[in-house]
KEKE-3310 file (N, C-alpha, C; in steps of 0.2 Angstrom, whole numbers, plus 5000, padded with zeros to 4 digits):
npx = (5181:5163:5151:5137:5121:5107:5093:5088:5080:5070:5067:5056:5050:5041:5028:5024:5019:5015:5011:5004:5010:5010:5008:5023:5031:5023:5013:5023:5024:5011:5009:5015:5019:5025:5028:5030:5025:5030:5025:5026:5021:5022:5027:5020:5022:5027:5030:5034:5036:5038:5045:5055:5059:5063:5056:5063:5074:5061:5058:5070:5070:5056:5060:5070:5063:5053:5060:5065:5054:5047:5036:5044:5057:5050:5048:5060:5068:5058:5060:5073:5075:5069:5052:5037:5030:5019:5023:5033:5026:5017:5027:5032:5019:5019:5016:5025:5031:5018:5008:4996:4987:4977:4967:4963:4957:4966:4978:4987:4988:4998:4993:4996)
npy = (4902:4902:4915:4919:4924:4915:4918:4933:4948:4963:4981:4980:4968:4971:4978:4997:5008:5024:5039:5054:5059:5068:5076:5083:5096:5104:5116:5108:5097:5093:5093:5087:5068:5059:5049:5030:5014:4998:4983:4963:4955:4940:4936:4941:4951:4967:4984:5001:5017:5033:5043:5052:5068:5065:5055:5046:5043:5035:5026:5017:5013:5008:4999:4992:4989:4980:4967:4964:4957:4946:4936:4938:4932:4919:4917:4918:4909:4898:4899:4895:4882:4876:4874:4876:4889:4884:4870:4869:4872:4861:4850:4854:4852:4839:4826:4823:4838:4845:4850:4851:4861:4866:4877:4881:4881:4882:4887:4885:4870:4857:4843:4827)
npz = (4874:4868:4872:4872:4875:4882:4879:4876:4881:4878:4876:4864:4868:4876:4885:4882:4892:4893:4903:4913:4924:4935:4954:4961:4951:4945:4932:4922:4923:4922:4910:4900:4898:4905:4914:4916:4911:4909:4902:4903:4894:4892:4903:4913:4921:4928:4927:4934:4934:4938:4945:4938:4929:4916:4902:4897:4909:4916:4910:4909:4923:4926:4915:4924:4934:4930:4927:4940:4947:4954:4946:4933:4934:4939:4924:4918:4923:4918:4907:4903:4908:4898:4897:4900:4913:4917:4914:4924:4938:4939:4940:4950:4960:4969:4980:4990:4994:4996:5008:5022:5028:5044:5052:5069:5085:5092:5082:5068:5062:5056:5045:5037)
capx = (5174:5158:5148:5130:5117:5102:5088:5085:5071:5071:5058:5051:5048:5038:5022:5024:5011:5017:5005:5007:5013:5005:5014:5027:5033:5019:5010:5027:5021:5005:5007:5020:5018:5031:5028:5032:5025:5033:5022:5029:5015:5023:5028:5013:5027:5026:5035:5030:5039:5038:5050:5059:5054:5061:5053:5069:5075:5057:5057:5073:5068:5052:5061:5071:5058:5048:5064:5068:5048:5048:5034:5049:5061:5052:5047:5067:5069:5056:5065:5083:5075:5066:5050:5033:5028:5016:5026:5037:5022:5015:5030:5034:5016:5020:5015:5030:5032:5015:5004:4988:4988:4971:4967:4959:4957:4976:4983:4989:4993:4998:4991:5001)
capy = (4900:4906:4916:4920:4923:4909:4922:4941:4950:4970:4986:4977:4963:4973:4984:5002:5015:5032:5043:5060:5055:5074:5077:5089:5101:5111:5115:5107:5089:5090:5093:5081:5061:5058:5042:5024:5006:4993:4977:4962:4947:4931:4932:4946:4956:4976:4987:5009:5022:5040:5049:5056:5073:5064:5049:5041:5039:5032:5021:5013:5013:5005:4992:4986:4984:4974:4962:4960:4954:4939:4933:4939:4930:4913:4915:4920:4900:4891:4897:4893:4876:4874:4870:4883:4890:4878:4863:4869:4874:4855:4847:4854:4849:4831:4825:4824:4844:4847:4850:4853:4864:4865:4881:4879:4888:4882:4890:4882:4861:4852:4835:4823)
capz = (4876:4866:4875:4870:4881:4881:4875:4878:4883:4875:4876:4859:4869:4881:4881:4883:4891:4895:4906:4914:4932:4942:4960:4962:4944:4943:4925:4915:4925:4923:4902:4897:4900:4908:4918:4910:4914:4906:4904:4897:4892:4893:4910:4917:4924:4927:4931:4935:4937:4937:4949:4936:4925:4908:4900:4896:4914:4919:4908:4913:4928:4925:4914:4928:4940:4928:4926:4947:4951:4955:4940:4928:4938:4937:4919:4914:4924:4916:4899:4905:4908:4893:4900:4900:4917:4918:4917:4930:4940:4938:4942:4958:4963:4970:4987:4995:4994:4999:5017:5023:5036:5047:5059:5074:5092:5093:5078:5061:5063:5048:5044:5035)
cpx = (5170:5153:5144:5125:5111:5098:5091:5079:5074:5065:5054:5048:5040:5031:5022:5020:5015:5009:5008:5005:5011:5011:5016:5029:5029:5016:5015:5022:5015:5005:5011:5018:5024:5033:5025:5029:5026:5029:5025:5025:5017:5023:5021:5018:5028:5031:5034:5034:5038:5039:5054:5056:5057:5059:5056:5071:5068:5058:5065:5073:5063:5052:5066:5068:5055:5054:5067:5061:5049:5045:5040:5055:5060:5049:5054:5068:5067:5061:5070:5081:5070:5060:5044:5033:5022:5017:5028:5032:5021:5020:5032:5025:5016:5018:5019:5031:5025:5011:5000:4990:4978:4970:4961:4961:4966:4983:4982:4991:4990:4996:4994:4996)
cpy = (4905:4909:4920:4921:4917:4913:4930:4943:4959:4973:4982:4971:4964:4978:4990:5008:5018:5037:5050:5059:5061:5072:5081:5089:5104:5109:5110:5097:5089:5093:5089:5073:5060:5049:5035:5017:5002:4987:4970:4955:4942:4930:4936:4948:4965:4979:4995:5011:5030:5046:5053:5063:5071:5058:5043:5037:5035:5025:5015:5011:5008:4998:4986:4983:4981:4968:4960:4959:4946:4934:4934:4933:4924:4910:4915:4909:4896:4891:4896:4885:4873:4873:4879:4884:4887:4872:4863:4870:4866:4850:4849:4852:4842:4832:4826:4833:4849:4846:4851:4856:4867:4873:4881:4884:4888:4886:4885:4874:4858:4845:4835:4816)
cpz = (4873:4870:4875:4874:4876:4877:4879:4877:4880:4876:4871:4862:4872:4878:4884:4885:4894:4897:4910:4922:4936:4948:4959:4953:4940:4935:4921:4916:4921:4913:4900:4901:4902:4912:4914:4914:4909:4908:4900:4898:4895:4899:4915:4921:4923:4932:4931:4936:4935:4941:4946:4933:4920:4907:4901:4903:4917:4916:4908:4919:4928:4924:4920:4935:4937:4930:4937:4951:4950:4947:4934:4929:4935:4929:4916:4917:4921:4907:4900:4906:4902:4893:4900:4909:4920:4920:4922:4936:4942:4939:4948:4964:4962:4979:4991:4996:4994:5005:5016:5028:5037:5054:5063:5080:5093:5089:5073:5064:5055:5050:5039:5033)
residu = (UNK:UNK:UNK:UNK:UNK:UNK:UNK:UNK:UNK:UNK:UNK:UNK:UNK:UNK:UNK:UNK:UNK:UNK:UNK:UNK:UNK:UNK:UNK:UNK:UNK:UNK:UNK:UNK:UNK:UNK:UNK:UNK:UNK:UNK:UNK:UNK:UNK:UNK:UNK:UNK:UNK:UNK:UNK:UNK:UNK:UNK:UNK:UNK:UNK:UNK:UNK:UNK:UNK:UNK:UNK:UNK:UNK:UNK:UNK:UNK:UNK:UNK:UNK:UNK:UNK:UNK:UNK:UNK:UNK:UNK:UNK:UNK:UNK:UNK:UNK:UNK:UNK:UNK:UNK:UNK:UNK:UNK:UNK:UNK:UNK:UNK:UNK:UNK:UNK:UNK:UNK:UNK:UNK:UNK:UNK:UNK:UNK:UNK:UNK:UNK:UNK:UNK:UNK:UNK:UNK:UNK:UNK:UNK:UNK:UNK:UNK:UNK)
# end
């Protein structure tokens, strides 16, 4: 069996800012940029880090909390389904899967 992945997502895909992350390590921190946030457009998923003191490890770090927020999440589905984040957006509003809900001195009641 051939086995391809459907697309990939890479640093090129993404937008890189590097800044000088301060905190603990004294003069070395506060002169090197050290801290990484990985942004990546299509989907508007971010990702930060800068616990580490070299760039490299922030910046995988960064990359993989951009890729486990949820915006990443359901932009990686709408492209496994073909289909923009808007359509899928536009298709799950349908009546039957949505409520009004009303709050009053009682609490939250849904009308139907």
């Amino acid at each position: 069996m051939d086995r391809r992945p459907a697309f990939s997502v890479t640093l090129d895909d993404c937008e890189t800012q590097v800044f000088r992350a301060g905190g603990k390590g004294g003069q070395a921190q506060n002169k090197t940029s050290s801290g990484v946030r990985i942004i990546h457009h299509p989907s508007g998923a971010r990702g930060e880090s800068r616990e580490h003191r070299e760039q490299l490890q922030n910046k995988r770090a960064a990359f993989k909390r951009m890729a486990e927020t949820p915006h990443f999440r359901a932009w990686v589905a709408s492209q496994l389904r073909g289909e923009t984040p808007q359509e899928w957006v536009e298709k799950q509003l349908t009546e039957d899967k949505l409520r009004i809900e009303i709050r009053s001195d009682k609490g939250w009641e849904v009308t139907q």
